[in-house]
C-alpha positions, 0 to 999 in steps of 0.5 A: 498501524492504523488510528481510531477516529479519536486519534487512539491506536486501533489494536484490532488492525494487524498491520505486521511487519510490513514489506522487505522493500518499498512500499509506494502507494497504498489504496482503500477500495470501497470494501475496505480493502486496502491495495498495496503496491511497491517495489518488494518480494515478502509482506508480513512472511508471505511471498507476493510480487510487488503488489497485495491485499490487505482484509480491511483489519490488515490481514493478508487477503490470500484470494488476491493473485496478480492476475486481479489487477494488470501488472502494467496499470499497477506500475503505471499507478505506481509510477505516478505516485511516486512522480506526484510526490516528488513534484510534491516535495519540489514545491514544497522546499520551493515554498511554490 
């Protein structure tokens, strides 16, 4: 799902069904692409390994393969995202 600057639903994005795991963290690169990253083998039916692109309407970008980004940054990326959040969510039940 993805909103429209007023706020409306954007029916032109094809957001799908999403993962079959986790998704940790997601990036929008300067095209509009959007970099998905987790812990899941099947996103919206197609096979991937923990990682993908989306076009910038949602579709699945068929052209990205895990050799375009090193396995070891992504999970790297990954893992601080998830530890951000968890510092996060601490000082927020913390009132910090």
């Amino acid at each position: 799902m993805r909103l429209n600057t007023d706020g409306s639903l954007d029916t032109s994005f094809q957001g799908g069904t999403s993962a079959n795991g986790t998704v940790y963290s997601l990036s929008m690169t300067s095209g509009g692409q959007i970099l998905v990253g987790g812990q899941f083998t099947q996103f919206n039916g197609h096979t991937t390994n923990d990682m993908l692109m989306l076009n910038s309407d949602g579709s699945y970008d068929n052209t990205f393969t895990d050799d375009t980004i090193s396995r070891r940054v992504l999970e790297s990326i990954i893992c601080s995202v998830w530890m951000l959040t968890i510092l996060l969510l601490e000082v927020e039940s913390n009132n910090l």
